[in-house]
N, C-alpha and C positions, 0 to 999 in steps of 0.2 A: 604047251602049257604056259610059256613064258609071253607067248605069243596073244595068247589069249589074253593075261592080267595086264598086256602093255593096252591090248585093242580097250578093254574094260577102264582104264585107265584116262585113255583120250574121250572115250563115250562121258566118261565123269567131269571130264575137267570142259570140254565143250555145253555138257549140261548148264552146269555151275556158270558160265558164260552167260547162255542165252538168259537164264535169272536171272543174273546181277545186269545185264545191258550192254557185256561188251563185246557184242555183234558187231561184225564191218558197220552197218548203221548206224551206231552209236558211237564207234570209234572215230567217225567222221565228224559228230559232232562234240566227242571230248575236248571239256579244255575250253573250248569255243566260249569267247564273251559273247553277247548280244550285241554291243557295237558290230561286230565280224557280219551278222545275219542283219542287221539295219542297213547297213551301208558295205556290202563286200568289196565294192570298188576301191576301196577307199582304205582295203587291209595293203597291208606289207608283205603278206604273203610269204616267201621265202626271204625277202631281201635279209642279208646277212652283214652287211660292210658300207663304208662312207660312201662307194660305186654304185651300190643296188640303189644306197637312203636318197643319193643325187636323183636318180631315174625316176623315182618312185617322187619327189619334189615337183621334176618337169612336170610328171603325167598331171599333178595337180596344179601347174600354171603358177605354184608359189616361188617366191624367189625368196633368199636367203634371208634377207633384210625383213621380207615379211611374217620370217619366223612368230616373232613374239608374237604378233596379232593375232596369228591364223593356230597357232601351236601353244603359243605361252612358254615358248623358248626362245632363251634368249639367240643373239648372232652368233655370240663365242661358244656358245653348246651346239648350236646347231654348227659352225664351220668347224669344232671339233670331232663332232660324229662324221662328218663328208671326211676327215682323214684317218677316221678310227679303219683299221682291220674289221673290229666286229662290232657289229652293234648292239648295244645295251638292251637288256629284257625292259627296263624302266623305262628310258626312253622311246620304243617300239611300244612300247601299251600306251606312254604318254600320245604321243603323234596318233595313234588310231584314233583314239576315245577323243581327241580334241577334232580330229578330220571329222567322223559320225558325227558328233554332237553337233557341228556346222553345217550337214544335210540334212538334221531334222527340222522340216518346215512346221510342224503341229504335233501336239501331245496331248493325249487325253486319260483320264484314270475314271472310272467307273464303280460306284459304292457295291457292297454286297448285294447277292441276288440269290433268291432262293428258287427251287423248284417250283412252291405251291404259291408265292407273293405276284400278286397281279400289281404291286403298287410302281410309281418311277423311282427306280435308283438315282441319287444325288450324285450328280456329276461335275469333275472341274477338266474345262477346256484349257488347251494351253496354245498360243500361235505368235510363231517369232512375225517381229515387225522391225526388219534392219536389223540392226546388232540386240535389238531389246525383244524381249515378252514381254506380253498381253494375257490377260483372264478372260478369254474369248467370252466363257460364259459368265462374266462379272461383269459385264459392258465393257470389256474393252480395258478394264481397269489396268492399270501397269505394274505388273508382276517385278516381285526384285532378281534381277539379273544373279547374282550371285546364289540364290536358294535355287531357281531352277540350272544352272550350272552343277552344285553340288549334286542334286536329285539326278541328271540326267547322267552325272558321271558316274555315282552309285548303281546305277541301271545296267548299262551300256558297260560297265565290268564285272556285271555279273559273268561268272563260269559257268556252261552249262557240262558239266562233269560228275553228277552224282545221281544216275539213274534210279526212283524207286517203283517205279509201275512200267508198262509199255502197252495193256490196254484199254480200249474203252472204257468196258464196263468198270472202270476203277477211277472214272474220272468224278462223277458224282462223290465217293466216300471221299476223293483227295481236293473235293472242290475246286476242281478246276476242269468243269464242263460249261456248255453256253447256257445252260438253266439252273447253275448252282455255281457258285464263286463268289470267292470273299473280294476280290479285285478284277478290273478288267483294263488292259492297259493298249494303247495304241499308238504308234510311231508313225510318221507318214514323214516322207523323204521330200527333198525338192525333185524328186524325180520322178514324185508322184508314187513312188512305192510305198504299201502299208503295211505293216507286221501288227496283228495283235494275240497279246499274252494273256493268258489265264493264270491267276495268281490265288493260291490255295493257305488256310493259313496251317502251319507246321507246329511241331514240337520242341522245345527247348532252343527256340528265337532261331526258328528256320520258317520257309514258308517254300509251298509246293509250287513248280512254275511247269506250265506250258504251253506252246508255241501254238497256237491257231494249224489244223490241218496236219498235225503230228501228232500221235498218240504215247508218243515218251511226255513222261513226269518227271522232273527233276527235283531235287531238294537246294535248295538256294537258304545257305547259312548270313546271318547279318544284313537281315532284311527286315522288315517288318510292317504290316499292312497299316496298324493304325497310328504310325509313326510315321514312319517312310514314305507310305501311299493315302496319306488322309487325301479327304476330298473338298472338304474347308475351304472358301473360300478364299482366306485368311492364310493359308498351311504357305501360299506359296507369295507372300507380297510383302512390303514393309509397313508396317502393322502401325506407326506413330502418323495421325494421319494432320496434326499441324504441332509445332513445338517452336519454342520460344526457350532455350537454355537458361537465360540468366536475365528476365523482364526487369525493366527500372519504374513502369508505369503500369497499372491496371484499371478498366474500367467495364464495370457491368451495367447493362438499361433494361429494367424490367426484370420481371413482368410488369407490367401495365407503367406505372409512374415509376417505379424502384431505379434508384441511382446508386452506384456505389464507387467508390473512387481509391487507389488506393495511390501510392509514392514512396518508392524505397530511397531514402536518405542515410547514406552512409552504410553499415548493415540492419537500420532499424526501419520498418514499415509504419507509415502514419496512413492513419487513415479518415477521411475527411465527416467532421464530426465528432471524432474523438480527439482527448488529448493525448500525448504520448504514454504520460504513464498510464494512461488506463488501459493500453492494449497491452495483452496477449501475444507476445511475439512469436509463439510456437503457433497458436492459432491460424496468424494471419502468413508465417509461413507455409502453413497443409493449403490454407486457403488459396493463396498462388501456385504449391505446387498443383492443386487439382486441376487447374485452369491455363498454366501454360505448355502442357502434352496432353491431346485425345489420341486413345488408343481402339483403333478398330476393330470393332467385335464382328462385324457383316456390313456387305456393301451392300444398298439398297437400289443405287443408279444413278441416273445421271440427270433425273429432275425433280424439282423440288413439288409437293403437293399440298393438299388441306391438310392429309393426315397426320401428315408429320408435326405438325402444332408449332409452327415456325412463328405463324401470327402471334400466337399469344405466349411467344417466348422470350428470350433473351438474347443479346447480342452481346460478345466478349471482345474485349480491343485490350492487347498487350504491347509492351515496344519497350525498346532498349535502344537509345540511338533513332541510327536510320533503320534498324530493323523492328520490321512489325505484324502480326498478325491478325484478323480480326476474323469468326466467324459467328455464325449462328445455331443455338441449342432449341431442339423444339421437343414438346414431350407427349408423345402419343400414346394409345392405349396397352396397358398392360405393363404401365408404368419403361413401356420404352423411350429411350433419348437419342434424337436424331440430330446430325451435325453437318451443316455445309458452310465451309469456309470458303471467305473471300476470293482465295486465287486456287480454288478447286473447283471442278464440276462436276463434281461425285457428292453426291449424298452416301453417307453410313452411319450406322448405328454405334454409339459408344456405351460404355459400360453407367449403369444408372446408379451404382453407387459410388461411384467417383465423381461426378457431377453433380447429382443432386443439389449439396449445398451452393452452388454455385445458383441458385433458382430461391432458395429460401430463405441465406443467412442475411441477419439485419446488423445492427451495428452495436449490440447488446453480447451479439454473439461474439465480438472480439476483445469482450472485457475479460481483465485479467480478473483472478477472485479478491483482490484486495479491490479492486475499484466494484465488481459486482459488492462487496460487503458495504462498501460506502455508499454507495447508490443506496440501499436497501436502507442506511441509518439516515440519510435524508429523504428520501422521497416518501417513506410514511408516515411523518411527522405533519403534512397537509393530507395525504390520502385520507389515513386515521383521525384527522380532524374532528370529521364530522360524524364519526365512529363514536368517541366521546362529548360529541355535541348534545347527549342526553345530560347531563352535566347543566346546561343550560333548561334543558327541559325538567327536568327535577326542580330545578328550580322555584316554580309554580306552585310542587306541590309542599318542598320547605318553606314558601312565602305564606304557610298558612299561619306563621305567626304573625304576622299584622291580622291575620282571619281572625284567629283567636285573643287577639289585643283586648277587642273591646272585653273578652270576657275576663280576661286579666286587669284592664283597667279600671277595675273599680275604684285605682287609686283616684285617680280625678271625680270618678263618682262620689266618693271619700269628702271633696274638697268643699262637698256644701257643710263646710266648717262656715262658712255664711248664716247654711240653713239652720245650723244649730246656734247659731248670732241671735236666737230668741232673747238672749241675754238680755238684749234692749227689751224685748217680748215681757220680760220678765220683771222689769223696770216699773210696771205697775206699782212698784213701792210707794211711789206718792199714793196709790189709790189707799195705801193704809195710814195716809196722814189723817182722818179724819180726827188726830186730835184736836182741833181747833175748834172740832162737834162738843166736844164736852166743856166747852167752852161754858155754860149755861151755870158754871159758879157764881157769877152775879147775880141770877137769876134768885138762888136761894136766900141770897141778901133782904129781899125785897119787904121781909118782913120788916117795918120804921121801925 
C-alpha cells in the first residue's frame, strides 16, 4: 500500500515536470542567457578561479592590458580576478556579454506580422563597421554606439529560465510563430552563425520569446517590443542632427530675396533693421533656439532631389567663434521639412513645427508690444490720411455758399442807392418855376 502512494507520488510530481518544462531539455537550457546560444565559444563554462579566468583569456588571444577595451574592465580588476580563488557571478556575466556582443557581426529586428497581412513589415538593419554601427537599412547612416550597446546587452542577458508552452500548436496564440509575431529578431556571428528569435508580446511588461527550431516558449520579464524593439529608424541613432550650443551670429536667405540677420551683443540680440528697444528678447531667443538644433524625425538618404524643395528654400548660417554651421531647409509636400547640412551627406526630415518660422518670420515679428503699440500710433496717421481725405471732398459741397452768395447778395444788388439817386430825377423843381409866367402884371397896366 505504501508502496503504491510512494509509486503514485513520483508519477505526480514527474507529471507536474513535464507541464511546467523541467525536462532534462529544458534543464539544459535553464538559466541560459542568449549571449551563451549566440556565441558558446566565448562562455566560461565552468571556469571557477583566477586559473580557469587566465586560460579562458589565452583561448581568446586577450592580454591583460587589453582588458578595458575588449571587456570594459579595468587592469586592476582584471589582474585581481587572475588571483581571486573564485570568481565573481558579476564579473563572469560582465566578460560573457562583453566577449558575445564583439562576435556579433549584424543585427536585425523585424516589425509585427500577422497571419492574414500580405503587406512588408518595417524593418531596421543593424551591421558593425570597426568598433562603430551602421543603419544598414538607413544608408548606412551611423548608429549611436552606446544605444546599440545598451539594446544588445539587454538582449544577450536575457535568461531563458521560465518555460510557458513546449508546443507548436501554441505558437500562433503566444505569437511567436513565422506567420504571427509581434517581433522578429536576428543575430549573425563573425563566424557566420545566425540565431533568430521570435518575440511574442506578454502580460504585465513580459513578452514571449522563442528560439527559431525549438518549440519551448519562454516568458522574458523587463522587456518590451515597443520600447525595447522599436523599428524606427531613429530608435537606434543620435537624433540632434546639427547643433550649434551657444551661436553669437545668425543668418537666414530666403525664400526668394528674404534676408535676415541676427547678432548677440552682450546677452541681448539685435537684429538688423530694428532698433534695440523694439525687439522682443524672448522672441528672438525661441527664434535662435529653433534654428541652432535640428532634430531627426526620419532619414531620407544620402541625396539631395526636386522634391525636397531645396531650391525654393532657405539656407541657415550660425557661428560662435571659429565654430560654425550652416545647412539647408527645403519644404515638400504635405507640409514636410527636409534638412541637409553642410558637412553631412544625409538628407532627413525635421520636425515642421519647429522650423517653420524659420521660413516666414519678418521683422515685425520681433517687435516687442510696446514698439508694435507705437508703430500702430504712427503709421496710421498717413495710411488714414487719405481715409479722411473726404474732408477735402466735402468741401465742394460746403463751397456752396459762394453758390448761394449771389442769392444772399442782394446786399450789393441793394446798392443801386445810385438807382434811387432819381433824387436829381426829381430836381424838375425848376420845371415849377414858371413863376416868371405870371409875370403878365404889366400886362394889366396897359389901360393909359
Amino acid at each position: 500500500m505504501r508502496l503504491n502512494i510512494f509509486l503514485g507520488i513520483i508519477l505526480l510530481v514527474q507529471g507536474l515536470a513535464f507541464l511546467l518544462g523541467s525536462d532534462s531539455k529544458t534543464a539544459q537550457q535553464n538559466s541560459q542567457m542568449i549571449s551563451a546560444l549566440v556565441a558558446p565559444e566565448l562562455s566560461l563554462g565552468k571556469a571557477s578561479n583566477g586559473t580557469e579566468l587566465q586560460k579562458w583569456l589565452d583561448k581568446q588571444g586577450v592580454k591583460v592590458e587589453e582588458s578595458a577595451s575588449r571587456f570594459e574592465v579595468s587592469t586592476e580588476q582584471m589582474q585581481a580576478a587572475l588571483k581571486a580563488s573564485k570568481l565573481e557571478p558579476n564579473l563572469r556575466t560582465k566578460l560573457e556579454l562583453s566577449a558575445s556582443m564583439k562576435a556579433i557581426s549584424s543585427f536585425s529586428m523585424t516589425d509585427a506580422k500577422d497571419e492574414d497581412s500580405l503587406k512588408d513589415t518595417p524593418k531596421l538593419d543593424l551591421k558593425r563597421n570597426g568598433d562603430s554601427w551602421q543603419i544598414s537599412s538607413a544608408y548606412n547612416y551611423p548608429a549611436d554606439d552606446l544605444k546599440i550597446k545598451t539594446l544588445l546587452n539587454k538582449l544577450l542577458s536575457v535568461k531563458l529560465d521560465t518555460v510557458i508552452a513546449r508546443r507548436a500548436e501554441n505558437h500562433i496564440k503566444l505569437r511567436v510563430a513565422p506567420t504571427a509575431y509581434d517581433r522578429l529578431l536576428w543575430f549573425k556571428t563573425n563566424k557566420q552563425k545566425t540565431l533568430k528569435f521570435y518575440v511574442g508580446n506578454g502580460k504585465s511588461g513580459s513578452v514571449h520569446l522563442r528560439l527559431d527550431g525549438d518549440d519551448l516558449v519562454y516568458r522574458v520579464k523587463g522587456l518590451s517590443t515597443w520600447q525595447d524593439l522599436s523599428t524606427a529608424n531613429t530608435r537606434l541613432i543620435n537624433t540632434s542632427y546639427v547643433e550649434l550650443k551657444e551661436p553669437k551670429n545668425l543668418s537666414i536667405q530666403g525664400p526668394k530675396d528674404r534676408e535676415l540677420t541676427m547678432e548677440l551683443k552682450g546677452d541681448q540680440w539685435q537684429v538688423t533693421g530694428l532698433t534695440q528697444k523694439q525687439i522682443d528678447q524672448d522672441r528672438a531667443k525661441r527664434f535662435v533656439d529653433a534654428a541652432k538644433e535640428l532634430i531627426i524625425t526620419d532619414i531620407v538618404g544620402n541625396q539631395v532631389n526636386q522634391n525636397q524643395g531645396f531650391a525654393q528654400g532657405i539656407t541657415v548660417t550660425l557661428s560662435s567663434g571659429k565654430n560654425r554651421i550652416s545647412y539647408r531647409l527645403g519644404e515638400g509636400e504635405n507640409d514636410q521639412i527636409f534638412a541637409k547640412a553642410e558637412q553631412n551627406n544625409f538628407v532627413v526630415k525635421v520636425p515642421s513645427y519647429k522650423v517653420k518660422a524659420l521660413f516666414t518670420q519678418t521683422l515685425d515679428d520681433f517687435l516687442s508690444e510696446e514698439a508694435k503699440a507705437s508703430k500702430q500710433e504712427i503709421v496710421p496717421a498717413p495710411l488714414q490720411a487719405p481715409v479722411k481725405a473726404p474732408t477735402p471732398v466735402q468741401v465742394p459741397v460746403q463751397a456752396s455758399a459762394p453758390v448761394q452768395a449771389p442769392v444772399q447778395a442782394p446786399a450789393p444788388v441793394q446798392a443801386p442807392a445810385p438807382v434811387q439817386a432819381p433824387v436829381p430825377v426829381q430836381a424838375p423843381v425848376p420845371v415849377q418855376a414858371p413863376a416868371p409866367v405870371q409875370a403878365p402884371a404889366p400886362t394889366v397896366d396897359t389901360t393909359p
